[in-house]
C-alpha positions in Angstrom: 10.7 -34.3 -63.9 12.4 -34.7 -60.9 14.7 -37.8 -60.6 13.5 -40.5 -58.3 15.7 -41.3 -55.5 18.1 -44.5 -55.5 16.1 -47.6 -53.6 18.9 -47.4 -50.7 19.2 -43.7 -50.2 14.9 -43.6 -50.6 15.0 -46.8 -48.0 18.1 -44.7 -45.5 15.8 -41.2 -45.6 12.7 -42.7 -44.9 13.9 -44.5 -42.0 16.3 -41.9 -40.6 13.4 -38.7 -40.8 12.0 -38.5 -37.6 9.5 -35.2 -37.1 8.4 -33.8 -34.0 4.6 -32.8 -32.9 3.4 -29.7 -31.5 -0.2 -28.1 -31.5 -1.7 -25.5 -34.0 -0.7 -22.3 -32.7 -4.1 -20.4 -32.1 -3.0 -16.4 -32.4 -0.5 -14.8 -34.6 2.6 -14.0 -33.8 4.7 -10.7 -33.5 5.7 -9.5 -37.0 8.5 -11.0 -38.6 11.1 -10.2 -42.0 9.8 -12.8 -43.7 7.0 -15.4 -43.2 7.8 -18.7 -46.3 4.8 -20.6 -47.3 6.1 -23.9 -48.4 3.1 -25.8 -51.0 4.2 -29.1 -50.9 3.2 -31.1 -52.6 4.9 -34.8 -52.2 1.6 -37.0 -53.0 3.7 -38.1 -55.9 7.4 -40.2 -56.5 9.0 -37.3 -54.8 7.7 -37.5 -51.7 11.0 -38.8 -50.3 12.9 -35.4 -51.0 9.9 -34.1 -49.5 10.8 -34.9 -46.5 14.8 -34.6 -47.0 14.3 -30.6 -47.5 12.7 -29.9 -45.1 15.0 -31.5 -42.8 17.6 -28.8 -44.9 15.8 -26.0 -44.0 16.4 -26.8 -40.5 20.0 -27.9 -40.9 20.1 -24.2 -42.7 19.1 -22.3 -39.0 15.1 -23.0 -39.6 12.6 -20.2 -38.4 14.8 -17.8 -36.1 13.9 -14.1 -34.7 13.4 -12.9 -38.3 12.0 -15.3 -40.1 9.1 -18.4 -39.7 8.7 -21.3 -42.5 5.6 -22.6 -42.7 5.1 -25.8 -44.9 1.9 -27.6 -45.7 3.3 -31.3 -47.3 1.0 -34.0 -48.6 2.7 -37.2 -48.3 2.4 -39.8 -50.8 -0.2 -41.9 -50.1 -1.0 -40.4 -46.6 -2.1 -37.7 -45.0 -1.5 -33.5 -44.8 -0.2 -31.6 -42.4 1.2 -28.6 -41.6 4.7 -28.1 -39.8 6.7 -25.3 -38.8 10.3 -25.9 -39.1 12.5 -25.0 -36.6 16.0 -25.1 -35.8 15.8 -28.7 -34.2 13.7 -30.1 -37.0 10.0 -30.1 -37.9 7.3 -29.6 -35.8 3.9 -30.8 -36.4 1.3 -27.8 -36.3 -2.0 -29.4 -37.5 -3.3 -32.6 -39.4 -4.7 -31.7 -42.3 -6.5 -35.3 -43.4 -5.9 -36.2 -47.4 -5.6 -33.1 -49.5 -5.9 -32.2 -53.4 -2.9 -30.4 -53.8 -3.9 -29.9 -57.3 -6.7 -27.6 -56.3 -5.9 -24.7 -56.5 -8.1 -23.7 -53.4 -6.0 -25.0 -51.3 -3.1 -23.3 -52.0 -5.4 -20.0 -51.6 -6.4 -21.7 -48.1 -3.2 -22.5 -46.8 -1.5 -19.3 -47.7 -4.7 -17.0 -46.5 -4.5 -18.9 -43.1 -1.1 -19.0 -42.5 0.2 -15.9 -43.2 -2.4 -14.7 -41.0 -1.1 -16.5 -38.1 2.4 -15.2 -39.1 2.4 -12.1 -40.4 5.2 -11.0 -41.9 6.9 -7.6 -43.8 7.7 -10.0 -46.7 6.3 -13.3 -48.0 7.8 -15.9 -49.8 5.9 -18.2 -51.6 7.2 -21.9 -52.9 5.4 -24.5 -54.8 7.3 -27.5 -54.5 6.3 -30.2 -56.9 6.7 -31.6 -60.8 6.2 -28.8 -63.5 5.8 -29.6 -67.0 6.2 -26.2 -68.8 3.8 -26.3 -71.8 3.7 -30.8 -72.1 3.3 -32.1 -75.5 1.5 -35.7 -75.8 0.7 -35.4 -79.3 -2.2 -32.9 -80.0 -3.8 -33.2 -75.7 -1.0 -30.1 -74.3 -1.7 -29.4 -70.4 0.5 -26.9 -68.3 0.4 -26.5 -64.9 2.3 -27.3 -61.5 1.1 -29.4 -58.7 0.8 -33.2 -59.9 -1.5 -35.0 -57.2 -1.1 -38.6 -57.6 -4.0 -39.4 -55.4 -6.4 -37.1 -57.2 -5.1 -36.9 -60.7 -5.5 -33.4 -60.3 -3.1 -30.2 -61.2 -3.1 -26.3 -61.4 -3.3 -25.2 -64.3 -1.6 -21.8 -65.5 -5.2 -19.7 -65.8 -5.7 -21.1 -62.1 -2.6 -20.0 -61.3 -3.8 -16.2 -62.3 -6.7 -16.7 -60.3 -4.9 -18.2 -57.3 -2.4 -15.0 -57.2 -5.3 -13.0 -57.3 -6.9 -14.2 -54.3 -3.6 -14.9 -52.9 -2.9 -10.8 -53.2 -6.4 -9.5 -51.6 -5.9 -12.2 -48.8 -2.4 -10.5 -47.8 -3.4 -7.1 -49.1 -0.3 -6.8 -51.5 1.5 -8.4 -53.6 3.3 -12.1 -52.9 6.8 -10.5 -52.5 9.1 -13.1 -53.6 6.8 -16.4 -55.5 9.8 -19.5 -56.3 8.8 -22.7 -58.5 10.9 -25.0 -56.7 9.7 -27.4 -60.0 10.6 -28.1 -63.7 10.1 -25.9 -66.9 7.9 -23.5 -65.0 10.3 -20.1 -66.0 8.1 -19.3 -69.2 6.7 -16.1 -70.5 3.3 -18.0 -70.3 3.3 -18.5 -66.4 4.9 -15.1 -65.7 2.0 -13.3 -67.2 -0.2 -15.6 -65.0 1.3 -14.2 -62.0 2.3 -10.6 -62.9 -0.4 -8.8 -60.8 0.0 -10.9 -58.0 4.0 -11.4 -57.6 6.8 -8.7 -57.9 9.9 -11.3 -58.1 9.2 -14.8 -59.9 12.3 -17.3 -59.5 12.0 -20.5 -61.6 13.8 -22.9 -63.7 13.7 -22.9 -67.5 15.0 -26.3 -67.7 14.0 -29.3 -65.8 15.5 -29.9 -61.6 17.1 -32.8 -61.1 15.1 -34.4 -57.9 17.3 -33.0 -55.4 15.7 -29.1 -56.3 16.3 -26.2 -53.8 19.7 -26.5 -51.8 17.7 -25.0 -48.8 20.5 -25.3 -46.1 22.4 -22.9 -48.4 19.2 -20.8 -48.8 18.2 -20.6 -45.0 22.1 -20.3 -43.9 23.0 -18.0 -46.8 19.8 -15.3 -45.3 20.8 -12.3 -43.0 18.8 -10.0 -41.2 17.2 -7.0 -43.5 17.5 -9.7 -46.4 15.1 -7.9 -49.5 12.9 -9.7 -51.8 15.5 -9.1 -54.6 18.4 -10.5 -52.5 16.7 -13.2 -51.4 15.2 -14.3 -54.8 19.1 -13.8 -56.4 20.3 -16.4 -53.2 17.9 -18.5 -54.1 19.6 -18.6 -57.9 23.1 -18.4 -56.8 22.5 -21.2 -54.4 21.0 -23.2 -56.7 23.4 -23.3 -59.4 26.4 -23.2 -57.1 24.6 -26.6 -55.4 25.1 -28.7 -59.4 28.6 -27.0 -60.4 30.3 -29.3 -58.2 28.6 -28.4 -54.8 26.5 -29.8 -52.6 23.7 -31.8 -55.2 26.8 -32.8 -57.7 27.0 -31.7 -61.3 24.0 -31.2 -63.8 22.8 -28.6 -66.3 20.7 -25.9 -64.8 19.1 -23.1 -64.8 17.7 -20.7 -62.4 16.4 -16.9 -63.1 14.5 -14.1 -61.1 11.9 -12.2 -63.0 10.7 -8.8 -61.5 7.0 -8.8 -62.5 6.7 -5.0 -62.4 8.4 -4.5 -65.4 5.7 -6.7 -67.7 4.3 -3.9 -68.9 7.5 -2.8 -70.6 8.1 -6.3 -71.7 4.7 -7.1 -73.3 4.9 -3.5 -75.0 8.6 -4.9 -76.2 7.7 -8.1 -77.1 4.5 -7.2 -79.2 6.7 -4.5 -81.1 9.1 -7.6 -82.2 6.1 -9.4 -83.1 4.4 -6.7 -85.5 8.1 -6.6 -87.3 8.3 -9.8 -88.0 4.6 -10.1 -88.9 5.3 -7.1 -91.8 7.4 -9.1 -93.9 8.4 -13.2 -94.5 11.3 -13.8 -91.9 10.3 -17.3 -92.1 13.9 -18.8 -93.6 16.0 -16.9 -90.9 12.9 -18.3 -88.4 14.0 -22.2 -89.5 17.3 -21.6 -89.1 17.5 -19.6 -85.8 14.7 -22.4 -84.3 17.2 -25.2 -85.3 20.0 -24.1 -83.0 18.7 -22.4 -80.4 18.5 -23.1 -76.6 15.6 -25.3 -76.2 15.0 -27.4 -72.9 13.4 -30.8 -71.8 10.3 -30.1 -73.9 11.9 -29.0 -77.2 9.2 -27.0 -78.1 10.2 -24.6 -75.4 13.1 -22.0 -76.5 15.2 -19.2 -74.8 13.7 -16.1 -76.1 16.8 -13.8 -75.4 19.0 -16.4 -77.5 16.5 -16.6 -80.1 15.9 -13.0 -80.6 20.0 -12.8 -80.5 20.8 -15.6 -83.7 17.6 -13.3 -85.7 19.5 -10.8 -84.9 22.5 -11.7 -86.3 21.2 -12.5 -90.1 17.9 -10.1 -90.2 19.2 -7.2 -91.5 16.4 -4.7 -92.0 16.4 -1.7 -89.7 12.7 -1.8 -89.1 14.1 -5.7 -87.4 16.6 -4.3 -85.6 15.3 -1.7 -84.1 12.1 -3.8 -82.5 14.5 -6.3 -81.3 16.8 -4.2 -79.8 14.0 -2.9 -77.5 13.1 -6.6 -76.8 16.5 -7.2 -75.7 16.5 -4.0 -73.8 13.5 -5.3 -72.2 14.4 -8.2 -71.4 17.6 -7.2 -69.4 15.2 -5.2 -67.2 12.8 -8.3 -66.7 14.9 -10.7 -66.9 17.3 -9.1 -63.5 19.2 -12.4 -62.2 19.7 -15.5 -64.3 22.8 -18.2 -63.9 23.3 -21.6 -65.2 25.5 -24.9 -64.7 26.6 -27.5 -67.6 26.9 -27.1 -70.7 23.6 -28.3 -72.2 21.8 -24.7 -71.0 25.1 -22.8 -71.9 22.4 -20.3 -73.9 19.7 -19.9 -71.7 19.1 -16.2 -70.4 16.3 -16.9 -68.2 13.2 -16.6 -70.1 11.6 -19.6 -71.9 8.7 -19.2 -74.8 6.5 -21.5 -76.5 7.4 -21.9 -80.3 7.5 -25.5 -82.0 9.0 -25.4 -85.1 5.8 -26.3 -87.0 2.4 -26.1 -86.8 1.7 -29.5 -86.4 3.1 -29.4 -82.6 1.3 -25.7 -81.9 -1.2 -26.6 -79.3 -5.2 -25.4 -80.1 -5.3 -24.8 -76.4 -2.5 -22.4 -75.9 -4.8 -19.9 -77.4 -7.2 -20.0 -74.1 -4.1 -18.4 -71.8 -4.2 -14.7 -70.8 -1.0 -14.4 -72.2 -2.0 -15.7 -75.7 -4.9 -13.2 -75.6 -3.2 -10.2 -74.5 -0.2 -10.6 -76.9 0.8 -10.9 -80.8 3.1 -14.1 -80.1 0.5 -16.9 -81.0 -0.4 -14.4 -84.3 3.4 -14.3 -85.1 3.8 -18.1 -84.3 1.0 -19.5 -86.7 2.0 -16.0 -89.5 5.5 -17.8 -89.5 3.5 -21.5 -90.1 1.6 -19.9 -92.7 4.6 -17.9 -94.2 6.7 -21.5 -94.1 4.4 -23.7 -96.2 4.9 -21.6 -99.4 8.7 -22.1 -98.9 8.3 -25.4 -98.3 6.5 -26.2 -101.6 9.1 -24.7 -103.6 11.6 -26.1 -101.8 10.4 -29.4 -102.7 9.6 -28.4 -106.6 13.6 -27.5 -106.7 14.1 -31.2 -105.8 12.1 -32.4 -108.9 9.2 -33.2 -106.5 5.3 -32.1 -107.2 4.0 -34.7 -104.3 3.7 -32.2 -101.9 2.2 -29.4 -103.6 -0.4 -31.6 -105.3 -1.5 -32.8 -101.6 -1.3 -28.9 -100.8 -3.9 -28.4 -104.0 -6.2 -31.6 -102.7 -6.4 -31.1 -99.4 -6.2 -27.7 -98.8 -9.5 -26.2 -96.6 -11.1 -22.9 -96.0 -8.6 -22.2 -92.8 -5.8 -22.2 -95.6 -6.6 -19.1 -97.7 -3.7 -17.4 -96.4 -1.5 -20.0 -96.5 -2.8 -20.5 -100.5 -2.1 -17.1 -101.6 1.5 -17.5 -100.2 1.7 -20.8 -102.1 0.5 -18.9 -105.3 2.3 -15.6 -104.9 5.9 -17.6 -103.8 6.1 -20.4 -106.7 5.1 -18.2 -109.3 8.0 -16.0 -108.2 10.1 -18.3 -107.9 9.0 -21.5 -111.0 7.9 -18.4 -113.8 10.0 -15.2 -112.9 12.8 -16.7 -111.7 13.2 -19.4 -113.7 14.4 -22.0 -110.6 12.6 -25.1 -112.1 13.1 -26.8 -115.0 10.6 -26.4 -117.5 8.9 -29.6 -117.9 7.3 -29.5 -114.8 6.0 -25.4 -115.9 2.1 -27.0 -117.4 1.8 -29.2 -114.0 2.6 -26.5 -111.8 0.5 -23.8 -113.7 -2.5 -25.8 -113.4 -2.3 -26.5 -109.6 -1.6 -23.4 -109.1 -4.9 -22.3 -110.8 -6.8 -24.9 -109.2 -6.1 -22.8 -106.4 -6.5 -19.1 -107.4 -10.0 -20.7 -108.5 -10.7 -22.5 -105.5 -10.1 -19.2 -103.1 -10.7 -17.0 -106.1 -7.3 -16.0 -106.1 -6.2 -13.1 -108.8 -2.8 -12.8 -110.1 -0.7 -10.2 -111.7 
């Protein structure tokens, strides 16, 4: 969600760019530090900063003695090609024709045959473009990266997987350092995508404003014998340094660096916290920790670290404590550069999660991902839904109000036997045993309530 440039500035780049043609270089070169592979992807309303970074990255020292960049950029509206950038600007290597940047073959393609013909002892990867983190338009959710206006098309994050594992074979190791140079795209969901594939993952939580990537601060800022974990934290530092007052203004951002080796630990973490909360009914410290904590553009995205901090800060239970400690521990391994700027991502920590705050905005579809299927977050997620309509009922039955548990009674289908014997178990707690009703509403509720136990053949102590 990049913003679109001002009509003057978009009218003053597009005149002033002027790019230099060269021919495709027909045998690789001599081994470099690092070979980037620029995806860009500008077949969209960014297509103007497009062409503005990469005119950074040459103002930033372009491809030198240790390093070569590389970027394939669909223009908006027009062709493909592939540049390499050097020092005095870039230079045309080979046409490419119109493109679908949203396949994600061609981002296979372009890195296979490019990286080939400029081998390197590290690789960084950049996909340049929109990124919508998980996108709700009322109950259709798509995630991906790589918006093609022309062909309507987009990566999705199970083609990301299968992108970074052809990506790996093709180089014969891992992607060394793999940036999202794009909104919302630092999630749990499109780490696990890439975690075979990638060691360091460097992405936004929040959305880039449209200037992204400060690459003359990136390409200046790089030094001979630069590592993958140096050159993903400039990346971050540069970044944030760019919107607190430097060179791209002021904004709230947020930039982090994931090291993909440790998902193993994390996942192991993450599922521990999950079974803890799935053993008992968390579900009022849930509401109120998912009411205040960091969320981004897409509100049903939230900051895991800061959510797991506020549970921990009113779930007292040992059993709680002790699982979220080791998700916190984990985290700080995983999680091993993160910075922000502004004060509307004050609480991020670097790690985005999918969790509405009610089922109603819980896509069907998120259960398809690798990372649903592998995990107990989506269990944990729809437990908590579950968990939260019983409360909800009695909540409203304190206020003098049957409406709600009547519609609960009348509507209620076979996919809501769980969520029934909550309903029967919590307000007969809480109406006959604890006596938080008044009375004349006691005959009403008792008959609902067997409604139910009949309907899912419910029995009762």
């Amino acid at each position: 969600m990049r913003r679109r440039l001002g009509l003057a500035l978009l009218a003053f780049l597009l005149v002033s760019v002027s790019l230099l043609a060269a021919p495709l270089l027909a045998a690789p070169q001599a081994k470099k530090d690092w070979t980037f592979l620029m995806f860009i992807n500008g077949d969209n309303n960014l297509d103007p900063f497009a062409v503005s970074d990469m005119k950074e990255m040459a103002a930033g020292g372009g491809s030198d003695e240790n390093r070569d960049i590389i970027c394939l950029l669909d223009r908006e509206k027009g062709p493909a090609a592939v540049w390499k950038v050097e020092k005095s600007g870039p230079v045309k290597l080979k046409d490419m024709g119109e493109l679908d940047m949203g396949d994600y073959k061609v981002l296979v393609k372009f890195v296979k045959d490019y990286a080939k013909l400029y081998p390197a002892k590290n690789y960084a990867v950049i996909m340049w473009n929109h990124g919508t983190g998980w996108k709700n338009a009322g109950h259709k959710i798509f995630k991906g990266i790589s918006y093609d206006d022309s062909s309507g098309n987009y990566i999705t994050t199970n083609q990301m997987a299968i992108a970074i594992e052809q990506i790996k074979k093709a180089l014969g190791k891992k992607v060394d350092v793999f940036a999202f140079d794009a909104c919302l795209m630092q999630m749990v969901e499109v780490a696990y995508a890439l975690k075979d594939g990638v060691h360091y993952m460097v992405a936004s939580e929040e959305v880039e404003p449209g200037e992204g990537y400060p690459y003359e601060e990136i390409m200046s800022g790089m030094k001979k014998g630069t590592t993958p974990l140096a050159l993903a934290k400039l990346i971050v530092s540069s970044y944030v340094d760019s919107y607190n007052n430097g060179s791209a203004g002021y904004a709230s951002t947020t930039q982090s660096v994931l090291d993909l080796t440790k998902t193993p630990l994390f996942i192991d973490a993450l599922n521990g916290f999950s079974k803890a909360v799935l053993s008992k009914d968390y579900s009022s410290y849930f509401n109120s920790a998912l009411r205040v904590v960091q969320k981004f553009y897409y509100r049903t995205n939230i900051d895991l670290g800061h959510f797991v901090t506020l549970l921990q800060g009113s779930i007292k239970d040992p059993a709680f404590q002790n699982a979220a400690k080791k998700l916190q521990d984990a985290l700080k391994q995983y999680v091993v550069c993160s910075a922000v700027s502004g004060h509307n991502t004050q609480y991020a920590t670097g790690l985005a999660i999918y969790m509405p705050a009610n089922d109603h905005s819980f896509a069907d579809s998120y259960s398809e991902l690798g990372f649903a299927k592998d995990t107990l977050w989506e269990k944990m997620a729809k437990d908590f839904y579950r968990k939260n309509v019983a409360r909800g009922l009695l909540a409203d039955i304190e206020n003098r109000s049957l409406d709600s548990l009547r519609s609960f009674v009348k509507k209620a289908g076979p996919e809501d036997k769980k969520a029934a014997e909550d309903v029967v178990e919590v307000i007969n707690f809480g109406v006959f045993t604890e006596r938080r009703v008044e009375e004349i509403h006691h005959d009403e509720i008792s008959k609902l309530l067997k409604e139910l136990c009949v309907k899912y053949n419910i029995e009762v102590d």
